[in-house]
N, C-alpha and C positions, 0 to 999 in steps of 0.2 A: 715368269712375270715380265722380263726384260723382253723375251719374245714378241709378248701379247701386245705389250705398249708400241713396240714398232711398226707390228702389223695394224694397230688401230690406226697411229699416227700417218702411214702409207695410205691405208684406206682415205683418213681425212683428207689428206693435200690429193688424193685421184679424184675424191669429187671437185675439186677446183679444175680439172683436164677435163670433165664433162660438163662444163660450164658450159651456156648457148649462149654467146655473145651476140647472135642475130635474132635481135628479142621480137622483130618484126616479119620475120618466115622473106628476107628480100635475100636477089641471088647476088652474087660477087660485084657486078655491074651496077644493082641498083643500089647498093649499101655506098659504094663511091660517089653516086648521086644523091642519096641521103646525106651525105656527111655533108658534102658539097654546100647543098641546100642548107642544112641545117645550122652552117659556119656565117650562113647570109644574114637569119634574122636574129634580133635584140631579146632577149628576156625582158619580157613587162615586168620583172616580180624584182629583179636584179640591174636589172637596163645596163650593167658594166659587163656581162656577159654574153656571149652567143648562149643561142637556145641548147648546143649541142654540147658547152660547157658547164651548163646550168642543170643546177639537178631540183630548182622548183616544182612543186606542183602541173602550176602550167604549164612549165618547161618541157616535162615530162607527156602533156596533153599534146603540146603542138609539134611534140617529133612523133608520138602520132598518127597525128592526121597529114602532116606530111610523108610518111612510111607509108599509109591510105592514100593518099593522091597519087603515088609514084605506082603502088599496085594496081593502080588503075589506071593507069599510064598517063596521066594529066602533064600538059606538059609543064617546063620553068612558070614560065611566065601564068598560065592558066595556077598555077598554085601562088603565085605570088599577090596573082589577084584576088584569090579568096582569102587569104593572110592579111592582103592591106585593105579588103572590104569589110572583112570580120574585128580588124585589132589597130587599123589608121596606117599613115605612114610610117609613125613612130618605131612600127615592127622591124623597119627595112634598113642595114647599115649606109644602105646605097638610095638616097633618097634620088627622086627624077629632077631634073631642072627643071621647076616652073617657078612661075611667079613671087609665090611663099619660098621657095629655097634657095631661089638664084645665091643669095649674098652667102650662103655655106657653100656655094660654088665660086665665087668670087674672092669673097675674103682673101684667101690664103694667096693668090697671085696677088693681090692688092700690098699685102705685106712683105713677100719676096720683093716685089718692086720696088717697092720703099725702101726695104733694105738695100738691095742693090744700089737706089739713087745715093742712100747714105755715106757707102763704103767709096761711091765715086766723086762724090763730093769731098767725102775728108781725106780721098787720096787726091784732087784735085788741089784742095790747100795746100796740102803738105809739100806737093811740087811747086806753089806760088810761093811759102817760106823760104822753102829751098833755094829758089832764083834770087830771089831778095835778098839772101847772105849773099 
């Protein structure tokens, strides 16, 4: 009986070693462009996820149609254009600079700066104290 259970239980964990992890028939090459891609856009269903983390629905549709675009050799950007024609910008972690985004391009140096100005201004006092003792 002790036999048989080990052999079952062997049996079990070997079908886990003939698992297909390449659920998309893509070769060596194009699975590293897959992931690549797929680490770029957002989960609609999750939006705090990449698609490639997200195991939604959708999530699951738009690796996909990107595993389909790459099999047919489309290039980055030719899929990035179907992803932001079909689902907005919203899809892209990497929005473009125009008009609508500038200030998510901006902001963040705008607040370094400040900070920066901050840190030299009250190191600026603190040497005007100083001479004054």
């Amino acid at each position: 009986m002790k036999k048989m259970m080990l052999i079952l239980l062997g049996l079990f964990y070997a079908t886990f070693l003939w698992a297909n992890n390449n659920l998309y028939n893509l070769t060596n090459e194009q699975q590293e462009h897959f992931y690549r891609l797929s680490q770029q856009y957002r989960c609609l269903v999750c939006q705090n996820e990449s698609i490639a983390d997200s195991k939604a629905g959708l999530a699951e549709d738009l690796k996909r149609e990107i595993a389909d675009k790459i099999i047919q050799n489309k290039s980055d950007e030719e899929i990035h254009q179907y992803l932001v024609t079909r689902y907005g910008e919203f899809i892209s972690y990497r929005p473009p600079i125009k008009s609508q985004t500038v200030i998510l391009w901006v902001i963040p140096f705008m607040v370094l700066a400040g900070l920066g100005w901050v840190v030299l201004k009250s190191r600026h006092l603190e040497l005007e104290r100083e001479n004054n003792d």
